[in-house]
VMD Tcl script that draws the C-alpha trace (Angstrom):
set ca {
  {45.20 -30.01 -185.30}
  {49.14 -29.82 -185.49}
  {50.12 -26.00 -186.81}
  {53.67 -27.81 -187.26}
  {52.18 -29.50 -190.19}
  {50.47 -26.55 -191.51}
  {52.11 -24.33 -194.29}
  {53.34 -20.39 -193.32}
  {50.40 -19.25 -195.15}
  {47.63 -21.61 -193.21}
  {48.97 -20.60 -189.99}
  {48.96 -16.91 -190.89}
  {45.49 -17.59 -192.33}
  {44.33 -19.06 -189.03}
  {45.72 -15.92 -187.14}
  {43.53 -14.09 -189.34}
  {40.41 -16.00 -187.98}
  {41.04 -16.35 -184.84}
  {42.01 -12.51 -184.00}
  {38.44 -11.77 -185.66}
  {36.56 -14.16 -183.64}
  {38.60 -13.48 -180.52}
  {37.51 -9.58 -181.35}
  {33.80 -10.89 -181.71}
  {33.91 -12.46 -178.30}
  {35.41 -9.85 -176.14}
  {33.26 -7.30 -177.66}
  {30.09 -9.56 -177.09}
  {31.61 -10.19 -173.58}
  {32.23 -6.24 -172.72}
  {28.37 -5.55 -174.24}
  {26.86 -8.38 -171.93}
  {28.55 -6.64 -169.00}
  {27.65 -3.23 -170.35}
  {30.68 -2.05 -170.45}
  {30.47 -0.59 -174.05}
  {29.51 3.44 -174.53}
  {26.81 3.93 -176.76}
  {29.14 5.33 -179.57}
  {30.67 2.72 -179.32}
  {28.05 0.71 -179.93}
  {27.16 2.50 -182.69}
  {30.58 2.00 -184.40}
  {30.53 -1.51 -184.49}
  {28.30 -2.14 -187.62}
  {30.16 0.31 -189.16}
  {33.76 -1.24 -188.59}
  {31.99 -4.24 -189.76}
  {31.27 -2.70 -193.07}
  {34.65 -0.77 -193.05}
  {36.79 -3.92 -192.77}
  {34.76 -5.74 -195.77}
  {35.51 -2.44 -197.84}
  {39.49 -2.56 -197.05}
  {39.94 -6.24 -197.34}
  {37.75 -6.00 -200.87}
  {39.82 -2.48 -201.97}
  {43.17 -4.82 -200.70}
  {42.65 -7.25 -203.72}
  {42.25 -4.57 -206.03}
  {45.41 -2.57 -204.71}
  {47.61 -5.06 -202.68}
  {47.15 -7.86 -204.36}
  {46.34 -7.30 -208.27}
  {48.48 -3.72 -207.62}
  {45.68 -1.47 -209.51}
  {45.18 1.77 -207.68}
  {41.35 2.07 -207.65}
  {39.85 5.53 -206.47}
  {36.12 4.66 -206.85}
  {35.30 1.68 -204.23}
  {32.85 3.85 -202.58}
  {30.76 3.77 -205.37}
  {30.63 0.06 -205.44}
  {29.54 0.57 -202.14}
  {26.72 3.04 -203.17}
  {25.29 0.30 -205.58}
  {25.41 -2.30 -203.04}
  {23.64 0.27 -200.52}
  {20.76 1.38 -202.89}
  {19.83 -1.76 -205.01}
  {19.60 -3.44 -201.56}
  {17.86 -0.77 -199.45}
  {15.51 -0.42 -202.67}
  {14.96 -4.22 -202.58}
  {13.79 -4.04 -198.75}
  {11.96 -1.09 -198.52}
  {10.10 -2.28 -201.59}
  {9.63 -5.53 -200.34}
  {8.09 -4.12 -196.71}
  {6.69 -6.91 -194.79}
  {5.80 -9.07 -197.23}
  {8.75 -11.49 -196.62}
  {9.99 -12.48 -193.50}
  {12.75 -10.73 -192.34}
  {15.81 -12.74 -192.43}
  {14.79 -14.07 -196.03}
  {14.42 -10.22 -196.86}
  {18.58 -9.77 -195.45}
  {19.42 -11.93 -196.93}
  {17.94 -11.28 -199.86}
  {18.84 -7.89 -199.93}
  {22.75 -8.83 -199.03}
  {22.53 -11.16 -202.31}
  {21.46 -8.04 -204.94}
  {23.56 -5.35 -203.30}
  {26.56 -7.90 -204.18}
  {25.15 -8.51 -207.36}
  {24.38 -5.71 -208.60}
  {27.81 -3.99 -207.10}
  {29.95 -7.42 -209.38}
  {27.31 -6.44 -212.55}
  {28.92 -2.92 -211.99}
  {32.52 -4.07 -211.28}
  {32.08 -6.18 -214.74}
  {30.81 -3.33 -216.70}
  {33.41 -0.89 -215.33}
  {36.54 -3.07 -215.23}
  {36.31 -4.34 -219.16}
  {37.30 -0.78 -220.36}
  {38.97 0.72 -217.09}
  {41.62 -2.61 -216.71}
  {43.10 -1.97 -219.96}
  {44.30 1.54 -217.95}
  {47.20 1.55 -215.88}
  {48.16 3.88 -212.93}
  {47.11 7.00 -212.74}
  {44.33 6.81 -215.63}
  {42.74 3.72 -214.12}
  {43.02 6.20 -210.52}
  {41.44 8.99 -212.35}
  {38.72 6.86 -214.11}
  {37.64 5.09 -211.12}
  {37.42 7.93 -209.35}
  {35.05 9.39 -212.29}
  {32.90 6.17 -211.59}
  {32.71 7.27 -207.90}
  {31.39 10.83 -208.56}
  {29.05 9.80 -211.62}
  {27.58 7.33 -209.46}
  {26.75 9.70 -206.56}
  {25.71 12.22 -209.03}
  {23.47 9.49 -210.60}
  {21.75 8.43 -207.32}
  {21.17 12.32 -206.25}
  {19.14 12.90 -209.80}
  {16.64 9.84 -209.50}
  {13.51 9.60 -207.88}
  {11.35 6.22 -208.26}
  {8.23 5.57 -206.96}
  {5.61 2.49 -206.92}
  {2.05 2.31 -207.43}
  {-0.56 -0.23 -208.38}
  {0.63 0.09 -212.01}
  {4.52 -0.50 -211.24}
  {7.37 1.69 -210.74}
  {8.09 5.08 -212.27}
  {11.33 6.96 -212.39}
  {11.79 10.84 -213.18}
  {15.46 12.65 -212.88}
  {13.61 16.14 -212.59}
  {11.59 15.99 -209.21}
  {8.82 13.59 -207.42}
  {5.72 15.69 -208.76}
  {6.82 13.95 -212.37}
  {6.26 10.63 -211.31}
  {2.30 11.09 -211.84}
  {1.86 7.89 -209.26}
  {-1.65 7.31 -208.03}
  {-3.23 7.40 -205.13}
  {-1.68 3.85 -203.78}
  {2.07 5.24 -204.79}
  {4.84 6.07 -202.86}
  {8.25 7.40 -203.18}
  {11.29 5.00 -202.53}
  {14.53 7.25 -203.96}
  {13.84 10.47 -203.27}
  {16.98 12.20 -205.01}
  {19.60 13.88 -202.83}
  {17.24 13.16 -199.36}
  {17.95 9.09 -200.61}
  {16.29 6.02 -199.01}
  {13.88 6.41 -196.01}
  {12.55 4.34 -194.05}
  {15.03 1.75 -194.37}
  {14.42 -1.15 -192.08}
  {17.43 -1.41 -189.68}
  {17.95 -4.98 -189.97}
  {22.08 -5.19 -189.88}
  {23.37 -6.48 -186.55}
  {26.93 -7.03 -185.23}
  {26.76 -10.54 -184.98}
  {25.39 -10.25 -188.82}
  {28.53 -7.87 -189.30}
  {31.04 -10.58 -188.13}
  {29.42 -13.48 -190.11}
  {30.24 -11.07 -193.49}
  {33.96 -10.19 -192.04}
  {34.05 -14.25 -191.76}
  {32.71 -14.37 -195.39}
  {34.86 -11.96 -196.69}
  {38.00 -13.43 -195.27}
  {37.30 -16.67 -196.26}
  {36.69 -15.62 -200.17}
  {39.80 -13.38 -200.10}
  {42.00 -15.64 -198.61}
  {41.11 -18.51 -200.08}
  {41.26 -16.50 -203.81}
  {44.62 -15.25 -202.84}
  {45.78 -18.87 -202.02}
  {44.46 -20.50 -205.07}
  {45.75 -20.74 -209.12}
  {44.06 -17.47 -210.04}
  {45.14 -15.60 -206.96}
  {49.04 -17.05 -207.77}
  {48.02 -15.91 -211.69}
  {46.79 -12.13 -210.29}
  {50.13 -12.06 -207.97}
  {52.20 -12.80 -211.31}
  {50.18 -9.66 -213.07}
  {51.13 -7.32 -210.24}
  {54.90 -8.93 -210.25}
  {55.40 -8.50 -213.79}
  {52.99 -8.27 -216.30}
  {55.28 -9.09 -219.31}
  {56.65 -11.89 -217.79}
  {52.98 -13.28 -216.41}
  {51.75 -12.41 -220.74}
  {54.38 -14.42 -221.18}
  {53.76 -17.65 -220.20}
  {50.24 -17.86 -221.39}
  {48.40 -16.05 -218.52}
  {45.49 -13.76 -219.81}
  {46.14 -10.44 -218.12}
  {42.50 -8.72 -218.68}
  {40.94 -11.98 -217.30}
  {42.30 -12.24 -214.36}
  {42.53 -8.76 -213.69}
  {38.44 -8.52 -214.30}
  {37.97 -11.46 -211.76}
  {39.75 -9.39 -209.16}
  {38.16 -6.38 -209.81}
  {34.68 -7.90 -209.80}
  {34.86 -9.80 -206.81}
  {36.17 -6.94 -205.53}
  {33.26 -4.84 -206.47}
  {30.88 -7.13 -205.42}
  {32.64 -7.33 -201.74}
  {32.13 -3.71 -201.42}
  {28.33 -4.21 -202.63}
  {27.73 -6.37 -199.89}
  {29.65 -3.56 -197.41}
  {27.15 -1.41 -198.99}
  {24.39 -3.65 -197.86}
  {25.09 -3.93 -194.67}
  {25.83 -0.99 -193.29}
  {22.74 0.35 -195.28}
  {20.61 -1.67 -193.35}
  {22.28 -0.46 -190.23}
  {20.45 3.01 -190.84}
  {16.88 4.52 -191.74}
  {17.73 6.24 -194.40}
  {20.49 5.87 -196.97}
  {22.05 9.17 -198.86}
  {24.47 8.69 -201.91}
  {26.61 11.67 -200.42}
  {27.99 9.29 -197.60}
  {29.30 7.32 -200.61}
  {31.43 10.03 -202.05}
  {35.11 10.56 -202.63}
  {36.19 11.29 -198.83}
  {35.19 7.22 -198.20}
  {36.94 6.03 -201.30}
  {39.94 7.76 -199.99}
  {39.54 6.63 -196.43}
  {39.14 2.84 -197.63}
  {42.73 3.52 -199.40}
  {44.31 4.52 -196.24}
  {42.88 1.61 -194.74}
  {44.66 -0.62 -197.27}
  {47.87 1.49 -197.42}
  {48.31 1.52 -193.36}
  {47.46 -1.69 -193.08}
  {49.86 -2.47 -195.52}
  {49.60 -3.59 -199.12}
  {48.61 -7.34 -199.89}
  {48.17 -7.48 -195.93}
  {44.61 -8.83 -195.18}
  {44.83 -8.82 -191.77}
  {46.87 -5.67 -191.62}
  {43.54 -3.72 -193.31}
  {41.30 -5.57 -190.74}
  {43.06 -4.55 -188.24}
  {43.68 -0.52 -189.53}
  {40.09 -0.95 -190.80}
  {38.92 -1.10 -186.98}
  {41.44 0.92 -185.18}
  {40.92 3.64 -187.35}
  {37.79 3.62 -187.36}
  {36.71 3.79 -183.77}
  {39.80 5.87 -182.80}
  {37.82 9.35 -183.86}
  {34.69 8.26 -181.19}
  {37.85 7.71 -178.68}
  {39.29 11.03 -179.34}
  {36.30 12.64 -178.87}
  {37.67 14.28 -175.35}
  {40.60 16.37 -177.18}
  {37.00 18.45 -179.23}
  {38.29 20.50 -181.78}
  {41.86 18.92 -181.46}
  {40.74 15.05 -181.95}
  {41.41 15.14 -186.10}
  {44.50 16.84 -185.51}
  {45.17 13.82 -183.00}
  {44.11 11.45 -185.80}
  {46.09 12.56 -188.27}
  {49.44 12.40 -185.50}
  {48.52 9.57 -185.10}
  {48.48 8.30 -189.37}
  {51.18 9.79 -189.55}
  {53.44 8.06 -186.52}
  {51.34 4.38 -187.77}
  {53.28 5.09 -191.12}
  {56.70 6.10 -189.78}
  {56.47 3.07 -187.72}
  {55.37 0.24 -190.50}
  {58.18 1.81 -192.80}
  {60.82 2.65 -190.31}
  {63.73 -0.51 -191.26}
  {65.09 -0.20 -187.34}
  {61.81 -0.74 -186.33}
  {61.45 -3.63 -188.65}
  {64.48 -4.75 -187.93}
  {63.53 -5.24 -184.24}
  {60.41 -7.07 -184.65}
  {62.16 -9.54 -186.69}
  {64.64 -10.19 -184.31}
  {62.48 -10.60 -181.56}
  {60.66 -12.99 -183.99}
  {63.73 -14.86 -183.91}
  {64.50 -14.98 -180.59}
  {60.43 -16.48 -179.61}
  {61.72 -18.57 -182.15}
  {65.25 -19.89 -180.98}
  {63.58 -20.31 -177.42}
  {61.09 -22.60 -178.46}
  {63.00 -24.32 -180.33}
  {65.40 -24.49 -177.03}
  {62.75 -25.48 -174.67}
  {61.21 -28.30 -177.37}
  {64.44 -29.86 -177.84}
  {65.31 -29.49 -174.19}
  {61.77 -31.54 -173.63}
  {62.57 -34.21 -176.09}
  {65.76 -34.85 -174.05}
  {64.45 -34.90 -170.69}
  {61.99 -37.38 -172.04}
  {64.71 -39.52 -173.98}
  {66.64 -39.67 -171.08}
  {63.67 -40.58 -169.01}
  {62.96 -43.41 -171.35}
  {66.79 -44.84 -171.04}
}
mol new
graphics top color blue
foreach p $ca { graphics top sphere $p radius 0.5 }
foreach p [lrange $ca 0 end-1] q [lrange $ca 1 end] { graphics top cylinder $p $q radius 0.2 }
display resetview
C-alpha cells in the first residue's frame, strides 16, 4: 500500500492503528519476558476500558462540542446490565458466548439510556446540558445503590428497601445487593479482549467521524445556525452522537466489569466522569488518538509514581498541569511544526535527489 496515495486523514487514521497495535505487541512482548510488575499488570484492563471511555466522551465533547458531565453513568449501565447478565447466566453458556453476550447488553442497554437521556438533554446547551448530565450520573449511582434483585425458581424479585423484602425461596439468591453491588462476577475480561474493543472503538469512531453524518455533527459544533441552515437536522444528529457515544461507554462498562469480582456503582461516580473529561481535554479536543494516548499515560502514571508515597498526586497533578502548558504553549507549537517541516523538506530532498541519480543512471 502507497501512503502517497492515501488522504491526510487515512494516514493519520493508520497512525492511530498502528501505535495501538504496536502498544499491544510490546506490552505482550515485555509480559512474555516478565518484565511487567504486577500493578502493572493490573492496569492494563483498566487502560483498556479507560481509552474506550475517552475516545466515546471525545465524540460527545470534541467532536459534536457538547460538554457531557455524566459518561460514568453510561458506564455504570454498561457495568451492571452486563455483570447481571453473567452472573445470572452462571455456567449455563459457554464462556466466550456469555462475553460476548454480556459485551452486547451492556452496549445496549448503555445506547437505550443514551436515547432516552439525549432526546430531552440535546435540546440544552452548555452549562445546562453539563449540569443535567451530571444529574444523570448521580441518579444513576443513587439508583443502583437502592436496588436489590434476587432469583428464585419463580423468577426475579426486586425490593429498594433491603434483601429480607425479596421473600425468595429456598432456591433464591441475591444478584444486586444495593451499595455492596455485584459479587461474584466472573472475571472473564482479558487484555488481548481489551485491545480487540480499543480496535472496535477506533474503527466506529473514526470511521463515523470520516463519514456524511460525522461531516453533518462537525457542521453542528462549527455553527449550528449555519448547519440548520442548509437542511441539516440538528437534534438528529446530535442524538446519533450522543447514543453511540453512550453505548461506547456501556461496552467500557462491560469490560472492565468483567475484569473484577464484584462491581459497586460508587466506582461509577462523578470523580470518573470528571477524569474521562480530562482525558479528552489533555488529549486534546476532536483528537482521537490524543485521548488514547492521555487515556493510557494517565492512567498508569499514578502506579509509576507510587515511590514519591504521599507526594505521587501532588506529582500527578505537576505533571497535568506542565501536559497543558505544553499542548497550549504557541512557541512550543510553533516548534513542532517546524520541525514537521523540515522531516518534510528533507524527504522531499532526498526523494528528488533519488529520482535524479536514477534518471541520470538511465541516460
Amino acid at each position: 500500500m502507497n501512503l502517497k496515495n492515501l488522504g491526510r486523514t487515512a494516514r493519520r487514521n493508520l497512525v492511530t492503528y498502528s501505535m495501538v497495535i504496536a502498544a499491544y505487541i510490546i506490552i505482550q512482548v515485555l509480559a512474555a519476558m516478565d518484565l511487567l510488575s504486577n500493578s502493572l499488570s493490573g492496569q492494563l484492563i483498566p487502560i483498556c476500558a479507560y481509552v474506550i471511555m475517552a475516545v466515546s466522551l471525545n465524540l460527545t465533547v470534541g467532536v459534536l462540542g457538547e460538554l457531557s458531565l455524566g459518561h460514568a453513568g453510561f458506564m455504570s449501565v454498561g457495568a451492571f446490565s452486563s455483570a447481571f447478565f453473567s452472573v445470572a447466566v452462571g455456567d449455563a453458556l459457554p464462556t466466550p458466548v456469555t462475553l460476548v453476550l454480556a459485551f452486547a447488553i451492556g452496549m445496549i442497554a448503555a445506547g437505550v439510556f443514551g436515547v432516552l437521556i439525549g432526546i430531552p438533554v440535546l435540546r440544552l446547551q452548555g452549562d445546562y446540558l453539563a449540569i443535567v448530565t451530571l444529574a444523570f450520573g448521580e441518579i444513576i449511582k443513587n439508583l443502583l445503590n437502592a436496588f436489590y434483585i434476587g432469583v428464585d425458581s419463580t423468577g426475579f424479585h426486586v425490593s429498594m428497601k433491603d434483601a429480607t423484602a425479596l421473600k425468595m425461596d429456598e432456591t433464591g439468591r441475591i444478584i444486586i445487593k444495593g451499595a455492596q453491588g455485584i459479587t461474584g462476577v466472573n472475571r472473564m475480561s482479558t487484555f488481548t479482549i481489551g485491545f480487540v474493543l480499543v480496535v472496535l472503538t477506533l474503527i466506529i469512531v473514526l470511521n463515523l467521524i470520516k463519514s456524511r453524518t460525522g461531516r453533518a455533527i462537525m457542521s453542528i459544533r462549527d455553527n449550528r445556525i449555519a448547519a440548520e441552515s442548509v437542511g441539516i437536522n440538528v437534534t438528529k444528529y446530535k442524538l446519533i452522537a450522543f447514543t453511540v457515544s453512550a453505548a461506547l461507554a456501556g461496552l467500557a462498562g462491560s469490560l472492565y466489569a468483567h475484569s473484577l469480582a464484584t462491581v459497586v456503582a460508587k466506582k461509577f461516580d462523578y470523580n470518573t466522569s470528571i477524569l474521562i473529561l480530562v482525558f479528552v481535554v489533555v488529549g486534546g479536543m476532536g483528537n482521537i488518538r490524543g485521548s488514547v494516548i492521555a487515556a493510557a499515560v494517565l492512567t498508569v502514571l499514578p502506579e509509576l509514581l507510587r515511590s514519591f508515597a504521599d507526594y505521587r498526586m501532588l506529582v500527578y497533578a505537576i505533571v497535568l498541569i506542565l501536559m497543558m502548558l505544553f499542548k497550549q504553549s504557541p512557541q512550543i507549537k510553533n516548534f513542532c511544526r517546524g520541525i514537521g517541516e523540515r522531516l518534510r523538506l528533507g524527504s522531499l530532498f532526498h526523494r528528488r535527489k533519488a529520482e535524479n541519480s536514477s534518471s541520470g543512471k538511465e541516460g
